[in-house]
LOBA-154672 format. One line per 10 residues: their letters; for each residue x, y, z of C-alpha. Coordinates in steps of 0.25 Angstrom, whole numbers, plus 5000, padded with zeros to 4 digits. Layout:
a> X/Y/Z | ...
// end
This chain:
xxxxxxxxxx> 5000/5000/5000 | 5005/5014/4996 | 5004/5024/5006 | 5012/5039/5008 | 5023/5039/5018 | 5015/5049/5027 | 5004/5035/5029 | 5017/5027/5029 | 5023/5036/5042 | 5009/5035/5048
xxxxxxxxxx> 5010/5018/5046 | 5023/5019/5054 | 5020/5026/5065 | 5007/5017/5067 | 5017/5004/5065 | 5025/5011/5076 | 5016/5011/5084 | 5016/5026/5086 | 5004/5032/5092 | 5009/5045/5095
xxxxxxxxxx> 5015/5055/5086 | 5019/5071/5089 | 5020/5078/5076 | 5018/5092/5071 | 5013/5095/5057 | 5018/5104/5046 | 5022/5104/5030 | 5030/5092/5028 | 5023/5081/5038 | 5009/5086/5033
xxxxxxxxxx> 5007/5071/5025 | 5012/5064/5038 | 5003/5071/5047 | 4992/5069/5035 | 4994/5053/5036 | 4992/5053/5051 | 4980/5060/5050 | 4968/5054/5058 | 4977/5044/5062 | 4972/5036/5074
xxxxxxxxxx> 4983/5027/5080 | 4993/5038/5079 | 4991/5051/5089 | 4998/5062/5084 | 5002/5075/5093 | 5002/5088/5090 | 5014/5095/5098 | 5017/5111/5097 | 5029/5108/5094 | 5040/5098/5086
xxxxxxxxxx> 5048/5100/5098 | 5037/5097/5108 | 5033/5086/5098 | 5047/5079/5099 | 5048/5079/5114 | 5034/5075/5116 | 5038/5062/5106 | 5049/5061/5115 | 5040/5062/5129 | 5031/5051/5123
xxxxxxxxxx> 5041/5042/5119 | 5050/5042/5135 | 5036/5040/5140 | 5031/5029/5132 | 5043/5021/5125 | 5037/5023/5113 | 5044/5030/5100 | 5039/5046/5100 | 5035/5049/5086 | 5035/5063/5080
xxxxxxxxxx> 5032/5070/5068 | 5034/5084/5063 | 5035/5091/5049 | 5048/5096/5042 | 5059/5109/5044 | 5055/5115/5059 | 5047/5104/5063 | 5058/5093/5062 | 5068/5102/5068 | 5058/5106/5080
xxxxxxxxxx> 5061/5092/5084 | 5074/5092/5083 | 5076/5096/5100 | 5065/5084/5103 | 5074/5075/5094 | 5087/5078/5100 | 5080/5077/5115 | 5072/5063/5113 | 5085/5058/5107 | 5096/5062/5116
xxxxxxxxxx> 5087/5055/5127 | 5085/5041/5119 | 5069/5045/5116 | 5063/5036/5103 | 5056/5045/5093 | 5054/5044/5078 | 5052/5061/5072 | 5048/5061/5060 | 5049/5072/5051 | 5043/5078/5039
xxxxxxxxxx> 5053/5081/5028 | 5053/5088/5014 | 5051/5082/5002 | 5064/5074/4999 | 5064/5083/4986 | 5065/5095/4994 | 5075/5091/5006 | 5089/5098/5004 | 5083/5110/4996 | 5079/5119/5008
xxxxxxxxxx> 5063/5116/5007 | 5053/5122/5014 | 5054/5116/5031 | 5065/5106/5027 | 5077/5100/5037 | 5086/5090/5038 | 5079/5085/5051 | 5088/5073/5049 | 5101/5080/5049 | 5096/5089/5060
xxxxxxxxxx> 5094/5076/5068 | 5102/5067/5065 | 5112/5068/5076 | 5100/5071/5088 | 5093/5060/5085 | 5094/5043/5083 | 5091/5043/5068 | 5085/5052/5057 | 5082/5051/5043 | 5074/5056/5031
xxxxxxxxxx> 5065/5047/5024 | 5069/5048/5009 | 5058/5038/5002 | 5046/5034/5006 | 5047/5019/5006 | 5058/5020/5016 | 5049/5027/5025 | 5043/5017/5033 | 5057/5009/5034 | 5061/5023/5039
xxxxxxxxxx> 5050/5026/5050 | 5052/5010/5055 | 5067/5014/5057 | 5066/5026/5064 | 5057/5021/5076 | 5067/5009/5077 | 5078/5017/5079 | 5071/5027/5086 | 5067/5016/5098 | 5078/5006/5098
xxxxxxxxxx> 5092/5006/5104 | 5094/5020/5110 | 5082/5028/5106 | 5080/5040/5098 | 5076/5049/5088 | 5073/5046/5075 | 5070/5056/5064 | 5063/5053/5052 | 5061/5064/5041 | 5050/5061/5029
xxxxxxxxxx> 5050/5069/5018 | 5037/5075/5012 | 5034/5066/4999 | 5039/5053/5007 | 5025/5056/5017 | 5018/5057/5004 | 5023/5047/4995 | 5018/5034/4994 | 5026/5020/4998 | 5023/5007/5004
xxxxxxxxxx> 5014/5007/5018 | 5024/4996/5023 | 5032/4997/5036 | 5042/4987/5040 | 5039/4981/5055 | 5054/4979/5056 | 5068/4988/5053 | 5082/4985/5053 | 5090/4997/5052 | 5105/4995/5048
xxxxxxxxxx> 5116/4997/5059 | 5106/5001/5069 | 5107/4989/5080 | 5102/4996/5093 | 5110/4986/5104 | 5101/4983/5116 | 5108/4969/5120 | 5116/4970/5133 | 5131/4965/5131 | 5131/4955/5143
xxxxxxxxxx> 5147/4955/5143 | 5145/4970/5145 | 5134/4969/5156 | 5143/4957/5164 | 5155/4967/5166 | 5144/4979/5168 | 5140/4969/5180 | 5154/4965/5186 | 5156/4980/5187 | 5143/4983/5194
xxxxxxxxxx> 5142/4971/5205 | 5155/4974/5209 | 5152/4989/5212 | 5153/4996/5224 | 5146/5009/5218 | 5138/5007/5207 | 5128/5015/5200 | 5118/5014/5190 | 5118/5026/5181 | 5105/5025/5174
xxxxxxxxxx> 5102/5034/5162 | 5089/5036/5151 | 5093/5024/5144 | 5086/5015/5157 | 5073/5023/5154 | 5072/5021/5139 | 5075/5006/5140 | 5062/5006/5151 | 5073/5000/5159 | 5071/5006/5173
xxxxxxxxxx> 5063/4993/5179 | 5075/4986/5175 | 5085/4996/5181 | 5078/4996/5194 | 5079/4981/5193 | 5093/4981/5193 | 5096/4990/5204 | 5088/4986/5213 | 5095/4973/5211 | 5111/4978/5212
xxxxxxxxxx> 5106/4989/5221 | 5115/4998/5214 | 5110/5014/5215 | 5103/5021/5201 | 5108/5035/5197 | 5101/5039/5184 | 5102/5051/5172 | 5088/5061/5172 | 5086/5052/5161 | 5088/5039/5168
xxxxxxxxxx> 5079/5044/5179 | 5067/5035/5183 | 5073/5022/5178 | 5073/5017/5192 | 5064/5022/5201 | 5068/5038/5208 | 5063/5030/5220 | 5072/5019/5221 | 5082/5017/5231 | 5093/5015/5222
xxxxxxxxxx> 5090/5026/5214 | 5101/5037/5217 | 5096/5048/5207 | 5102/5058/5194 | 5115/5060/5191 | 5121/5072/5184 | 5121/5087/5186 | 5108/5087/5192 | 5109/5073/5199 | 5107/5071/5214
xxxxxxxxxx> 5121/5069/5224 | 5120/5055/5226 | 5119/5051/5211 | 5130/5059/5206 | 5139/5054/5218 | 5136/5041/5216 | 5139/5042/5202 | 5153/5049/5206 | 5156/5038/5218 | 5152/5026/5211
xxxxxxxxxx> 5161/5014/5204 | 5151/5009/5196 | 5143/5016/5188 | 5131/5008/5179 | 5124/5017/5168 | 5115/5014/5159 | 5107/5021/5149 | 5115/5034/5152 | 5122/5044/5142 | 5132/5050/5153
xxxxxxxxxx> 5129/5065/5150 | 5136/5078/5155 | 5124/5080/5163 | 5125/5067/5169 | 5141/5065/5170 | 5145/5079/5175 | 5160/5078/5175 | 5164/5067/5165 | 5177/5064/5173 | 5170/5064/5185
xxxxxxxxxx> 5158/5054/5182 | 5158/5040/5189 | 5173/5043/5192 | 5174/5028/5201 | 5164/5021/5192 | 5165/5009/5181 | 5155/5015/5171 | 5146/5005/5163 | 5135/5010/5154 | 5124/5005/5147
xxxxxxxxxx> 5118/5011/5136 | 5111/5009/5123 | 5117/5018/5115 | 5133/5014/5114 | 5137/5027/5110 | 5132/5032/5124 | 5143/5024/5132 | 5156/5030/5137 | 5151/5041/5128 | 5153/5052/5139
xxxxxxxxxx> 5157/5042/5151 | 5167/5030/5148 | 5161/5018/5154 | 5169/5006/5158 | 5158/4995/5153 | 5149/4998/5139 | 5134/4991/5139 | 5126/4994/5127 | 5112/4989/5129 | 5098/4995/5132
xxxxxxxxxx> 5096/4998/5146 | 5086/4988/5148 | 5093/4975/5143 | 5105/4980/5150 | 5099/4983/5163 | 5091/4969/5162 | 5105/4962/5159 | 5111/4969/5171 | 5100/4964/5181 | 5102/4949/5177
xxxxxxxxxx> 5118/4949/5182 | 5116/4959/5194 | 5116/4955/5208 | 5114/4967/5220 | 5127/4974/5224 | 5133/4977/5237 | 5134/4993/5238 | 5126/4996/5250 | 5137/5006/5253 | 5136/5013/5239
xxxxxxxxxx> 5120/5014/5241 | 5121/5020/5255 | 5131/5030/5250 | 5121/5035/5238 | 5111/5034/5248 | 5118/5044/5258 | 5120/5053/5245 | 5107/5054/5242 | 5103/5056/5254 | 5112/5070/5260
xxxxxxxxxx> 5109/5077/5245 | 5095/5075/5242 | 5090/5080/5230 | 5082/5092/5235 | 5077/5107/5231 | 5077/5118/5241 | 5063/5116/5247 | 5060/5134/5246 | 5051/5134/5235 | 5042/5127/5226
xxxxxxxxxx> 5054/5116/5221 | 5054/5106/5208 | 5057/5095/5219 | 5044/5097/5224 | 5035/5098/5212 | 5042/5086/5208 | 5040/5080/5221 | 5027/5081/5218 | 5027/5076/5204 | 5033/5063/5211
xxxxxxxxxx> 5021/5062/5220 | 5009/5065/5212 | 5012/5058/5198 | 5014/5044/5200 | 5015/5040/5187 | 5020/5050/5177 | 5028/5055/5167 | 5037/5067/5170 | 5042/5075/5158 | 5052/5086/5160
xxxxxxxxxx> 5059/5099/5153 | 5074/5102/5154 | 5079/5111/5165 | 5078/5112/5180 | 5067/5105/5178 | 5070/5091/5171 | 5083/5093/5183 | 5073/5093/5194 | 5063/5084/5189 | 5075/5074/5187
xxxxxxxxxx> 5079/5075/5201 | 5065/5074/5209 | 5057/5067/5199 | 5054/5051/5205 | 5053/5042/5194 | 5050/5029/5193 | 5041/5018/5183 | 5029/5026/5184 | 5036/5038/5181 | 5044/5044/5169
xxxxxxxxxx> 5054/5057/5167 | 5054/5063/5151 | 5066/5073/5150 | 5075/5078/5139 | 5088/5071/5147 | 5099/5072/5136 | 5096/5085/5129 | 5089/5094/5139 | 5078/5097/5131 | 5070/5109/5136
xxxxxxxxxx> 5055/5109/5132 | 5054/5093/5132 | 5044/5090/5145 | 5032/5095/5139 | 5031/5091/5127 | 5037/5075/5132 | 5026/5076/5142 | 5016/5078/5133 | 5021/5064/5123 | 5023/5057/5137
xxxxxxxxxx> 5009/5060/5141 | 5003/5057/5127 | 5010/5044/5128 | 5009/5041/5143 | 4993/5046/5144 | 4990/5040/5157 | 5002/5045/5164 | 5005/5059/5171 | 5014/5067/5165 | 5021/5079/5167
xxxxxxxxxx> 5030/5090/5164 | 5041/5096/5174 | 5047/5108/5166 | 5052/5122/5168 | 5049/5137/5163 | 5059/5135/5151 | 5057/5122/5147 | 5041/5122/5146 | 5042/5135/5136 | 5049/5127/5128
xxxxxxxxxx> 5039/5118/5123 | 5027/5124/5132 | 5017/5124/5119 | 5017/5107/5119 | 5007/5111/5131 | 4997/5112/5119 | 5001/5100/5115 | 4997/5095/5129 | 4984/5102/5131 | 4979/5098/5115
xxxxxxxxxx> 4981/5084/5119 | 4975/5084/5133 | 4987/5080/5139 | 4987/5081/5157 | 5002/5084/5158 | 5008/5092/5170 | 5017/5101/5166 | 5025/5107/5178 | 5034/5119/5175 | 5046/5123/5184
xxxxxxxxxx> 5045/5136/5184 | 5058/5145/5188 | 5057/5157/5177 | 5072/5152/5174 | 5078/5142/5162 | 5081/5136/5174 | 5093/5125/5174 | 5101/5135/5167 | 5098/5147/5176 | 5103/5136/5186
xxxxxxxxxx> 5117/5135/5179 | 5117/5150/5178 | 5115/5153/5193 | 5125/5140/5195 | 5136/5142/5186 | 5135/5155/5179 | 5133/5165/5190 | 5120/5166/5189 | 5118/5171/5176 | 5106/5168/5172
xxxxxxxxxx> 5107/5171/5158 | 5094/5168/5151 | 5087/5159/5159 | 5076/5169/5165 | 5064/5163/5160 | 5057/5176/5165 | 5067/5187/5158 | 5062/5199/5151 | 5070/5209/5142 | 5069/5219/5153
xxxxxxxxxx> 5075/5210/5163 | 5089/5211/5168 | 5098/5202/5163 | 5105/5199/5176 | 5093/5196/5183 | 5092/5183/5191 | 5080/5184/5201 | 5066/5188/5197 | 5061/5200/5200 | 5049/5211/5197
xxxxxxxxxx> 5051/5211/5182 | 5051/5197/5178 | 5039/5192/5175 | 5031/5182/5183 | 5028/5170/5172 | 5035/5169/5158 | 5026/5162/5155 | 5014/5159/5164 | 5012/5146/5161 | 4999/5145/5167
xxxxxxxxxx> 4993/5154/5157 | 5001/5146/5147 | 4996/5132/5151 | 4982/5139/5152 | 4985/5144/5137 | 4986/5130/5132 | 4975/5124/5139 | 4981/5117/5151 | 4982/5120/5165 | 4993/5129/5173
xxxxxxxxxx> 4995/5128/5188 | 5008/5137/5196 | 5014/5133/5206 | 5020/5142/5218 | 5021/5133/5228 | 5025/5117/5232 | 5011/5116/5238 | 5006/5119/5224 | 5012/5109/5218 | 5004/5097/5221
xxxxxxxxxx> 4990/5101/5219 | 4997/5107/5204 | 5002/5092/5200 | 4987/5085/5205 | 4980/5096/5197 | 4988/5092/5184 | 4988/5078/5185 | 4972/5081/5187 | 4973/5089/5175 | 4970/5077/5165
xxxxxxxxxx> 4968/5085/5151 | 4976/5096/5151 | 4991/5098/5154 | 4995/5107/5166 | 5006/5115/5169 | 5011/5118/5184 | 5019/5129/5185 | 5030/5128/5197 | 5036/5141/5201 | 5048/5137/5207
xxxxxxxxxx> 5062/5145/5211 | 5068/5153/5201 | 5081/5146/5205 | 5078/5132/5208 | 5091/5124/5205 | 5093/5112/5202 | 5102/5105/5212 | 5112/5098/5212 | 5121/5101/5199 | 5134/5097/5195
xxxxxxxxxx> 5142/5107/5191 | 5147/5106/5176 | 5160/5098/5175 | 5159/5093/5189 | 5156/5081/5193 | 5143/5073/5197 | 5149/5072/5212 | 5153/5089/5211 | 5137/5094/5215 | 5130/5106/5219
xxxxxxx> 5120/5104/5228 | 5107/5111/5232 | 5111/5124/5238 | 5125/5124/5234 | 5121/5131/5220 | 5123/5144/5224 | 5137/5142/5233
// end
C-alpha cells in the first residue's frame, strides 16, 4: 500500500507505541501535523514554546521510562530545542526530536526558515540525521528510537524534509534494526567484578558512590539490596539521589560543592571508593588531586568513554548499572567496618544539614513537602533552588526528583513538571523554583491550565539570581553585578539591600498565575506554608502557584570553595568571616 511519508511518520510513532507527542506547528511540518489530524491513539501537546516542549518530552520520559517524542517545524523551531537537547542529553534522558526540513532541493541555498539542525546538534546529542528519500524513512524513525533508549540514553535528531512528508512510498515498518557498529554493552565482565570484590571485602572504609546512571537503570531496589547486605555507607551525585531510600540508615547524603560534611569527609578518609553510574564532574570532584586521596577507585558505568575520563580508577567495569549491581549482590557477604560507620555517623551527627531558623526557610517548605506528598514527583529549576531542594528533599520508591544535573538548565521545572504530570496523571507533582528561573519559561503555565493540569508550583522568592549573588557576596566582594532581579535604570548600581525605590514584586505572580487562569497564593510566614501546599493539592483542575518570600540572602551552605578540596568547607555561618 502507497501512502506519504507524513502517514508513514504517524505508523511509526503508533508502532512505538507512542501516546504522547509535544509538538508546535509551523510552514514545514504543516503535512506532519495534517497526518496526525484527529488521530485517537496518539495525544499530541500544544506547549508555548519549542523550548518548553523539549524539556516537558524530557520530564515525561525521567517519569515514565518511556521514550519522550517531540516535533517542531524548520529554522527557529528546530534550534529553539536545541537548550532541551543539549539538557536531556547530558543527563542520559531518551527522546526522539523530529524536525521538519526544507525541501531537499532547497537545502544548502539559504531558503526561507532552513538550518542544518544536524550540524547544530551533532555534538549535543546521541545521533542526528536528515532523511534523504523516502523509502528510508521508516528504517530511519526504527533507528532513531533504538538508539535513543538502549546503552547509555540519548537524544536523537531526526530531520525530514518537505516533499519526503509528501511523497509516496511503502507503508511497511521493520519490527527489528541492526545498526552497524552500534553494539550497546550491558553484560557485566565477571573477571572485572571478582577483582572489583576482593578490593571491596577487604576494606576497611569503603564507599558506594552512586550516581544518575543507578536511577536510569531503575536499579535502586537492587542498590539497597546490596547494602544492606555488606553494610557499606551510600553517598550519592544530585543526580543519584533517591536510588536508596534518603531514610535509610546507611544512606550518608550529597557529595560535592554543596554536599553535607560527612559525605564529603567520608569521600576524602575512605580507601575504598565504589562508584557506579557517575560521571566525576568538577561540581562533584572539587579539587582533582585531592578526591578519594586513600582510595582504590572502581567505576562502573555504561558509557566507556565515562571512566578514568576525569578521575583514573584503579578497576574499569562496563556494564548497566542493574546487571552489575545484581552481579555484585550474588558474591557479596556483609563487612566488618563498624568503626568506619560509627565514624560517619559521628560526622553527621556534629554538622547537620540545617538553615538558620530567623525567617521563612527553603528547609522548611521543603520539610513540608516531605510531609504532606506522600507520593510525588518533584521537579526543580537550576539555582538555590534545585541546591536546597537537593539537600532537604527525602526520597524514596514513591518519590521522584527531575532536574537538569549535568548542564544547569534554568527554565526546566515547569515545563518537566507539566510532561511528568501528563504522564504520571494519578501522581502529585510539583515544581520547586526561584524568581529567575520561573521567567524563564513561565508561559508553559498556559500549557498547564489549557490542559487541566493540578500542579503545585512553588516559587522561592529572593528578588535575586540567587546562587550567583551567592558567589558574589562570597567570593567577589560582594559585587552584585547583575543579579538584582528587582533593578531599575534609576537605581544605583552599587546598591546591595533593598530599600524605598525598589519596587515590591517584579512581577507579582499572583496576578500572573490569576492571568492565565490558575491560582496564586503568597506566602510571608512558615505558619502559612501548610494550609498553602493542602490547598493546592486540593486544587484538582488548575495549576497553583505558591509564592514563598523568603530572605534576600539566604545562602546555601555548606560550599567548597573553587579549587579546594571536598574536605576544605564553609560551613553555615562561616560565609561572611
Amino acid at each position: 500500500m502507497q501512502i506519504s511519508g507524513a502517514e508513514l511518520f504517524v505508523k511509526a510513532l503508533k508502532k512505538e507505541k507512542v501516546d504522547v507527542l509535544f509538538a508546535y506547528p509551523g510552514g514545514q511540518a504543516i503535512d506532519l501535523f495534517n497526518a496526525l489530524y484527529g488521530e485517537k491513539e496518539i495525544e499530541v501537546i500544544l506547549p508555548r514554546h519549542e523550548q518548553g516542549l523539549a524539556h516537558m518530552a524530557d520530564g515525561y520520559a525521567r517519569s515514565t521510562g518511556k521514550v519522550g517524542v517531540c516535533l517542531v517545524t524548520s529554522g527557529p523551531g528546530a534550534t529553539n530545542l536545541v537548550t532541551g537537547i543539549a539538557t536531556a542529553n547530558y543527563d542520559s534522558v531518551p527522546l526522539v526530536c523530529f524536525t521538519s526540513q526544507v525541501p531537499t532541493h532547497l537545502i544548502g541555498n539559504d531558503a526561507f526558515q532552513e538550518v542544518d539542525i544536524v550540524g547544530i546538534t551533532r555534538s549535543i546529542s546521541k545521533y542526528a540525521i536528515t532523511v534523504r528519500k523516502r523509502e528510508e524513512l521508516a528504517k530511519v524513525i526504527k533507528k532513531a528510537f533504538y538508539i535513543a533508549k538502549t546503552g547509555k540514553p540519548g537524544v536523537v535528531v531526526v530531520d525530514i524534509p518537505k516533499d519526503i512528508q509528501q511523497a509516496l512510498g511503502s507503508d511497511d515498518y521493520p519490527t527489528e534494526i541492526s545498526v552497524r557498529g552500534y553494539k550497546p554493552n550491558t553484560s557485566v565482565h565477571i573477571g572485572q567484578m571478582k577483582k572489583a570484590w576482593e578490593i571491596l571485602k577487604n576494606a576497611n572504609k569503603p564507599v558506594f558512590l552512586i550516581g544518575g546512571g543507578v536511577n536510569i537503570a531503575h536499579a535502586g531496589a537492587e542498590l539497597t539490596k546490596l547494602v544492606e547486605l555488606t553494610g557499606v555507607p551510600v553517598v550519592t551525585t544530585i543526580m543519584g539521589k533517591g536510588a536508596i531510600p534518603t531514610t535509610h540508615k546507611l544512606y550518608i547524603g550529597n557529595i560535592g560543592i554543596h554536599g553535607n560534611y560527612a559525605s564529603n569527609h567520608a569521600i576524602c578518609d575512605c580507601d575504598v571508593l565504589f562508584s557506579i553510574g557517575t560521571r566525576f564532574n568538577d561540581r562533584i570532584t572539587g579539587n582533582i588531586e585531592n578526591f578519594a586521596p586513600n582510595a582504590k577507585i572502581i567505576h562502573i558505568d555504561i558509557d566507556t568513554s565515562s571512566i578514568s575520563r576525569n578521575i583514573e580508577v584503579d578497576i574499569p567495569i562496563v556494564a548497566d548499572a542493574k546487571n552489575a549491581i545484581t552481579d555484585l549482590y550474588k558474591m557479596a557477604t556483609p563487612l566488618d567496618i563498624k568503626e568506619w560507620i560509627k565514624q560517619i555517623l559521628e560526622w553527621k551527627k556534629s554538622y547537620p544539614l540545617c538553615m538558620k531558623n530567623d525567617s521563612l526557610t527553603p528547609q522548611m517548605i521543603i520539610q513540608h513537602i516531605n510531609e504532606i506528598f506522600d507520593e510525588a514527583i518533584i521537579a526543580t529549576d537550576v539555582g538555590q533552588n534545585q541546591l536546597w531542594t537537593t539537600q532537604f528533599l527525602e526520597l524514596n520508591q514513591q518519590k521522584q526528583m527531575l532536574t537538569s544535573g549535568g548542564l544547569g538548565t534554568m527554565g526546566y521545572g515547569l515545563p518537566a513538571s507539566i510532561g511528568a504530570k501528563i504522564g504520571n496523571p494519578d501522581k502529585d507533582v510539583i515544581v520547586i523554583s526561584g524568581d529567575g528561573g520561573m521567567q524563564m519559561d513561565i508561559q508553559e503555565l498556559a500549557t498547564a491550565v489549557v490542559n487541566e493540569l493540578p500542579i503545585t508550583i512553588c516559587i522561592f522568592n529572593n528578588g535575586y539570581l540567587g546562587n550567583v549573588r551567592q558567589w558574589q557576596e562570597m567570593f567577589y566582594d560582594k559585587r552584585y553585578a547583575y543579579t538584582c532581579m528587582r533593578y531599575r535604570k534609576g537605581c544605583n548600581i552599587a546598591c546591595n539591600t533593598p530599600n524605598k525605590c525598589c519596587p515590591e514584586f517584579i512581577p507579582d505572580f499572583i496576578k500572573l498565575a490569576e492571568s492565565y487562569g490558575a491560582k496564586g497564593i503568597r506566602i510571608t510566614e512558615s505558619k502559612e506554608i501548610e494550609n498553602a501546599l493542602l490547598e493546592a493539592k486540593r486544587n484538582t483542575k488548575t495549576p497553583t502557584i505558591i509564592e514563598f518570600i523568603i530572605g534576600r540572602e539566604v545562602n546555601v551552605m555548606p560550599i567548597v570553595q573553587p579549587g579546594q578540596p571536598l574536605d576544605s568547607m564553609i560551613l553555615e555561618g562561616e560565609e561572611n568571616k
